[in-house]
C-alpha positions in Angstrom: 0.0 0.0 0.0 1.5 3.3 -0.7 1.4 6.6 1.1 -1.3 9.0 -0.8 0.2 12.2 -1.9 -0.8 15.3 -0.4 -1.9 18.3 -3.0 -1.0 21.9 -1.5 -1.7 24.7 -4.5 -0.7 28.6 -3.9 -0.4 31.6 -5.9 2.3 33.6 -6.2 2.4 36.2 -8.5 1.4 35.3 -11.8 2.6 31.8 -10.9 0.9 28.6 -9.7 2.6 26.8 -7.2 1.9 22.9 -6.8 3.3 21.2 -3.4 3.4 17.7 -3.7 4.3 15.8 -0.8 4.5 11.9 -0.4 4.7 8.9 -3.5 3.1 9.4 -7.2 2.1 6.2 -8.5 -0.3 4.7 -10.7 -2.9 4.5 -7.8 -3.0 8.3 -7.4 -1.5 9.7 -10.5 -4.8 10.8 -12.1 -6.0 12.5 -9.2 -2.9 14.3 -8.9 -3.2 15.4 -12.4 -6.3 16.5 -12.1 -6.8 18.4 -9.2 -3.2 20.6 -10.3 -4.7 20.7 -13.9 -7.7 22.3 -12.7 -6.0 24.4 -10.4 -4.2 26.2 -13.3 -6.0 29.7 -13.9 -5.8 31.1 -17.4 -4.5 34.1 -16.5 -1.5 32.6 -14.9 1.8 32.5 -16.4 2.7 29.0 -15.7 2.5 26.5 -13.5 5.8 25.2 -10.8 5.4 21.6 -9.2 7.4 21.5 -6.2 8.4 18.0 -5.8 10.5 18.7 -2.0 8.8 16.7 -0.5 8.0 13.7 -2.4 9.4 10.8 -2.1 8.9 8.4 -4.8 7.4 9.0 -8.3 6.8 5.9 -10.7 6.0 5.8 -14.7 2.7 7.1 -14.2 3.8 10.0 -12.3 6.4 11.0 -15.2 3.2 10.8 -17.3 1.5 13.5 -15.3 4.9 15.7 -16.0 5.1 15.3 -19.7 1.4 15.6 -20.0 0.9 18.8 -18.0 3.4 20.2 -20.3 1.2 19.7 -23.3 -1.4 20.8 -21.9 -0.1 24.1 -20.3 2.2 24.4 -24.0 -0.9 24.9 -25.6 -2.6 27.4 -23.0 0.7 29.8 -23.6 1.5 28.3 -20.2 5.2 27.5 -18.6 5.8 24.3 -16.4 8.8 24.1 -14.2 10.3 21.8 -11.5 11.6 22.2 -8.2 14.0 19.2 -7.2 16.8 19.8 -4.6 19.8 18.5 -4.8 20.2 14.9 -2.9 16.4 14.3 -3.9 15.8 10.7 -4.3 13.7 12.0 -7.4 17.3 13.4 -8.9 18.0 10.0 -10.9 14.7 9.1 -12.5 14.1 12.6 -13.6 17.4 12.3 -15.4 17.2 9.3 -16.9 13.5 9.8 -18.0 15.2 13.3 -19.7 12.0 15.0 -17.7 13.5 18.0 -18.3 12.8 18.8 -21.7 9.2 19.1 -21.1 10.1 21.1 -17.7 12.9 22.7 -16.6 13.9 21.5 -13.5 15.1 23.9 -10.4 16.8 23.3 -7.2 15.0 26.0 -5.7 11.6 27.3 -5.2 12.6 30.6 -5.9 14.6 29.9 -8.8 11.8 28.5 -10.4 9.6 30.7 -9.9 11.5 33.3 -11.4 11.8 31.2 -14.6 
């Protein structure tokens, strides 16, 4: 059984701001998606997942990367990452070359200022 994730959205500016905390996995990965999908305002600029505080993201939660940024591409929306450094998410983030549908950002500020 895995631990549910936990959805925390903010504004800030003209920025979204998605907190996810806990494990993205096939179980949860379409709620995830869609409760930040709908979250997304059209007026704002883009959207930033903050993955800090999760712990463990499968395929499906990749998915939910790639697929928010072709969604938000075609709204004129930006996607972005935070992942810190010494995140266990580092490697599979790499090796799933997440980053050309997001850049990815070791800070919350950083990506937020794009």
């Amino acid at each position: 059984m895995t631990t549910p994730a936990e959805i925390a959205i903010e504004r800030r500016g003209a920025t979204l701001v998605a907190h996810l905390e806990g494990e993205i996995d096939l179980t949860n990965a379409g709620l995830v998606r869609d409760q930040v999908l709908e979250s997304v305002p059209n007026d704002a600029l883009g959207l930033v997942i903050d993955l800090s505080e999760c712990r463990y993201l499968d395929s499906a939660g990749i998915e939910i990367v790639f697929d928010l940024s072709r969604r938000l591409r075609r709204r004129r929306q930006q996607l972005r990452l935070v992942v810190p450094p010494g995140s266990p998410l580092v490697r599979v983030l790499e090796l799933t070359e997440v980053g050309t549908a997001a850049p990815l950002h070791e800070t919350l500020d950083s990506a937020i200022a794009g």
